[in-house]
C-alpha positions in Angstrom: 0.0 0.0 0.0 2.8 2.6 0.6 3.6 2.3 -3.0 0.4 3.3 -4.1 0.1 6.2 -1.3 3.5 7.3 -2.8 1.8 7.3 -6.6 -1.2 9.0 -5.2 0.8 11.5 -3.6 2.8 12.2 -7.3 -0.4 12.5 -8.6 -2.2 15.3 -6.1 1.3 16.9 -6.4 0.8 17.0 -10.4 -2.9 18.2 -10.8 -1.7 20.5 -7.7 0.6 22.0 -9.6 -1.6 22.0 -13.1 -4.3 23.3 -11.3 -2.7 26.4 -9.5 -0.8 27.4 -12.9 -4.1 27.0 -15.0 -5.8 29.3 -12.8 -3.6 32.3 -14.5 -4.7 31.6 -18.0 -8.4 32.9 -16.7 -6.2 36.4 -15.6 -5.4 36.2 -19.4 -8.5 35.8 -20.6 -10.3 38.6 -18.8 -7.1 40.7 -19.9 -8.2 39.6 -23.1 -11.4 40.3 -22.9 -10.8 43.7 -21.1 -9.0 44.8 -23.7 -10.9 43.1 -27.2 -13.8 45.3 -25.0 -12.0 48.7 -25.2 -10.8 48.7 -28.8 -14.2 47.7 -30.0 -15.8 50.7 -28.2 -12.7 53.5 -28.8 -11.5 52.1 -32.5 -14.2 50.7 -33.3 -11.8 46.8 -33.6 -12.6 43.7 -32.9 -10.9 40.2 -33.8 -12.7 36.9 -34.0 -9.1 35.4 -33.2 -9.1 37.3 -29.7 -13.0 36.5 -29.2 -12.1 32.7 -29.6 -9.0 32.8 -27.6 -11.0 34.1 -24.5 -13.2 30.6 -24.4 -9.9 28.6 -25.3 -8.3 29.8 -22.3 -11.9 29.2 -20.2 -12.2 25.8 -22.0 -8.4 25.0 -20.6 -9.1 26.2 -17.1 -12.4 24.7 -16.6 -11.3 21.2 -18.2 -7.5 21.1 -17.4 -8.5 22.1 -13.6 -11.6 20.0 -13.3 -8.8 17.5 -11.8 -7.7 20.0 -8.9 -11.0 20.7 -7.8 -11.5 16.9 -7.4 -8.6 16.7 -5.8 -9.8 20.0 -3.1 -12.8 18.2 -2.5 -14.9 21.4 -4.8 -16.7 19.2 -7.2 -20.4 18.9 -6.8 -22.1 16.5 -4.2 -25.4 15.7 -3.4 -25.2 15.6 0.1 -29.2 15.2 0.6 -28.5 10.9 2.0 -24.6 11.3 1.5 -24.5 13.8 4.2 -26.5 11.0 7.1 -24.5 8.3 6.1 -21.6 7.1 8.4 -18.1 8.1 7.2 -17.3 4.7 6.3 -20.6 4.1 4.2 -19.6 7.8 2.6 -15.8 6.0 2.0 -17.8 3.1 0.3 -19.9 5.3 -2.1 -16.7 7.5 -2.9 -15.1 4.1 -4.1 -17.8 2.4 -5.5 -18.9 5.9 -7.6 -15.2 6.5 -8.4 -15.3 2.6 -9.9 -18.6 2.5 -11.8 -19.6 6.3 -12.6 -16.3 8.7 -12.8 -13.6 6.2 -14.4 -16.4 4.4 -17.4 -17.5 8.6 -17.8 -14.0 9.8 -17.8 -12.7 7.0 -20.1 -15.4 7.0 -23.4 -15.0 10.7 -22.7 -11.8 10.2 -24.0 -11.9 7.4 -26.3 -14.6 9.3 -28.2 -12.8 12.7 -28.4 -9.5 11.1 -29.9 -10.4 10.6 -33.2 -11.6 13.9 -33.2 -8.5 15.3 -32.6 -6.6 13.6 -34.6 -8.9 14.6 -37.3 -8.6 18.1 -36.5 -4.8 18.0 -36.3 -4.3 16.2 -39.5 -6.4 18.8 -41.6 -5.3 21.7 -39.8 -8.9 23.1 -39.4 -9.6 25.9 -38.5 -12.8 28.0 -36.4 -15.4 28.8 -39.1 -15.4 32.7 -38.5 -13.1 35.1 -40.6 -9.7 35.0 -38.3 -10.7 32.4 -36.4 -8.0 29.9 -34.7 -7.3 25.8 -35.3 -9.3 23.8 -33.6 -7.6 21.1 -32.9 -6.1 22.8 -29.1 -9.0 23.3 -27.9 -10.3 19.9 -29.1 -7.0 18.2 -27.5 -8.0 19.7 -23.9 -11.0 17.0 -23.9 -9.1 14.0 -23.6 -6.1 16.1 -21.8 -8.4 16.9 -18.9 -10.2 13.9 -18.6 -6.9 11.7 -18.8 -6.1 14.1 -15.7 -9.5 13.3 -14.1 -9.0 9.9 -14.7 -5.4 9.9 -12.9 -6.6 12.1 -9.8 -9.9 9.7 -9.1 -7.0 6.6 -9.1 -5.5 8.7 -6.6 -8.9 9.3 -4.7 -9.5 5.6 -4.8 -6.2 4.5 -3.4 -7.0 6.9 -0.9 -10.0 5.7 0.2 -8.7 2.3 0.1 -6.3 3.5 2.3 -8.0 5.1 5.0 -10.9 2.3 4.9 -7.2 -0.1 5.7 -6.3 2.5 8.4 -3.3 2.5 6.4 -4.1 6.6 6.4 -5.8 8.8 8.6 -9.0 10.2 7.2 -8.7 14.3 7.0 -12.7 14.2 6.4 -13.2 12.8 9.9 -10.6 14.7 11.1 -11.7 17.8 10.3 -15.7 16.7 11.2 -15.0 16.3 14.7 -12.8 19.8 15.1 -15.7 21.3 13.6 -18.0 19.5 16.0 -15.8 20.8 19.0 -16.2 24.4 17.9 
């Protein structure tokens, strides 16, 4: 087991560190924005190259960084049962929805966005509109941020494992009964 911890540990340390530097491509697109916003107005200019950019940059930050906020614990939950349940029932639905709902999602995600970006790169195509961009970047962040996913949910399963092992302690619980002594 401490070889896995150790793998899940180089994985939280990679989508910790993709996830942090993503966040500053969302500075560069409101920059962008800002600033397609002002020469429209005063010069009357605008670019569909800089229009596209600004929801290339979101697309990577929300799909490159969707890893990272699994990791944080930021995703959604629906805590309306989730929420009564025991910690170690809560540990068994983590597993068992990591297993049969994240990993199959995360994995035709990805085998069904591959062809379409090898299509894209092969022909070079590009956006539709006059001075658009390739498409095949933007396309390639599908399978880039679920292969991510996909690596950080291995690393929420071996921890789960882990802590169900009492081979870790378990932060969740941890922090539940500070909270509960406030």
């Amino acid at each position: 087991m401490s070889g896995l911890l150790s793998l899940s540990r180089a994985i939280d340390a990679l989508n910790t560190f993709i996830g942090k530097s993503v966040s500053w491509l969302l500075l560069a697109a409101v920059l962008i924005s800002a600033i397609n916003a002002v020469t429209r107005k005063l010069f009357n200019l605008s670019s569909n190259a800089w229009l596209e950019a600004q929801w290339y940059l979101f697309s990577a930050v929300f799909l490159i960084a969707a890893a990272y906020t699994l990791l944080s614990s930021e995703h959604v939950k629906v805590d309306l049962v989730y929420g009564h349940m025991p910690r170690k029932a809560q540990l068994w639905v983590e597993i068992l929805g990591t297993i049969f709902f994240l990993f199959p999602f995360c994995l035709i995600t990805i085998y069904l966005s591959w062809p379409i970006v090898v299509s894209k790169f092969l022909s070079g195509e590009v956006s539709n509109n006059t001075g658009g961009l390739l498409l095949w970047p933007v396309w390639a962040l599908i399978p880039i941020g679920f292969g991510l996913l996909t690596l950080q949910g291995v690393s929420e399963l071996i921890k789960r494992i882990a802590i169900l092992r009492g081979d870790m302690p378990d932060a969740t619980a941890l922090a539940d009964a500070e909270a509960q002594t406030l």
